[in-house]
C-alpha positions in Angstrom: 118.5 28.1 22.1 115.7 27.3 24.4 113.2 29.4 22.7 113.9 27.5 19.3 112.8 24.1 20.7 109.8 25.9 22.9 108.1 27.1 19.9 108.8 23.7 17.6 106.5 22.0 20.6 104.2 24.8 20.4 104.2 24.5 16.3 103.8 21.2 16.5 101.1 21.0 19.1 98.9 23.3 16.9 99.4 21.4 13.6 98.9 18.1 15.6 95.2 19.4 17.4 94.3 21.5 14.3 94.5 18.1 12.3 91.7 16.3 14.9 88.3 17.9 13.3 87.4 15.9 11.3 84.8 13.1 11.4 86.9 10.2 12.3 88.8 12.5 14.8 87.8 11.1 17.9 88.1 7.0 16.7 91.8 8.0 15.6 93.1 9.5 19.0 91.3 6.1 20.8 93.3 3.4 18.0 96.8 5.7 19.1 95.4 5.6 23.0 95.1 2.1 22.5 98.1 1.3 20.6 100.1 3.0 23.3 98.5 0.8 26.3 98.7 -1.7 24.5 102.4 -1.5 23.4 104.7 -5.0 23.3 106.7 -4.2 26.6 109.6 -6.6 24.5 109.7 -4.2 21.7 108.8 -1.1 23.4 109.7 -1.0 27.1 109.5 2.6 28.0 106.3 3.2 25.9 104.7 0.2 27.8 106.1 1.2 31.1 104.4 5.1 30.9 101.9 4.2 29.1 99.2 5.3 31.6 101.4 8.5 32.6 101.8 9.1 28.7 97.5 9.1 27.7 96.5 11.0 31.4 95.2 13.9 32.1 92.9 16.5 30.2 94.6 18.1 27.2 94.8 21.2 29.1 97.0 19.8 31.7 98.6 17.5 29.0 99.7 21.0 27.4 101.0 22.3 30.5 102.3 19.2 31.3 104.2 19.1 27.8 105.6 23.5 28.4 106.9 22.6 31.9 108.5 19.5 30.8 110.4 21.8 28.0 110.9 24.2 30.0 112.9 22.3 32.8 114.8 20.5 30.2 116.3 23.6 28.9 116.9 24.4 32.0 118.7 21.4 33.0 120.9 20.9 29.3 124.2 22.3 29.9 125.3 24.6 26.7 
């Protein structure tokens, strides 16, 4: 069961990084970096709350971050 979700992240992650190459790469993952610390904490408490937490960190350790994160969750879901 685990292994199902582990490799949608991974999928996903690949598609999502593979799609930040071209030109305007860079100004789109600031506007989503922005739109995230800048998030109504009315609307969107938990996105304005870990907002910091949610843009840290190099995408290396946001990878790892992301697996571990997975990982432990699978770990932790009763079947």
């Amino acid at each position: 069961m685990g292994v199902d979700t582990l490799l949608q992240v991974a999928t996903a992650t690949a598609a999502e990084h593979s799609a930040r190459t071209g030109a305007d790469a860079e100004a789109e993952h600031g506007a989503m970096v922005r739109a995230l610390r800048e998030a109504d904490p009315e609307r969107y408490p938990r996105v304005a709350a870990t907002a910091e937490e949610l843009v840290s960190g190099s995408p290396a350790q946001r990878l790892a971050w992301t697996f571990r994160m997975v990982v432990n969750g699978v770990a932790a879901t009763a079947r």
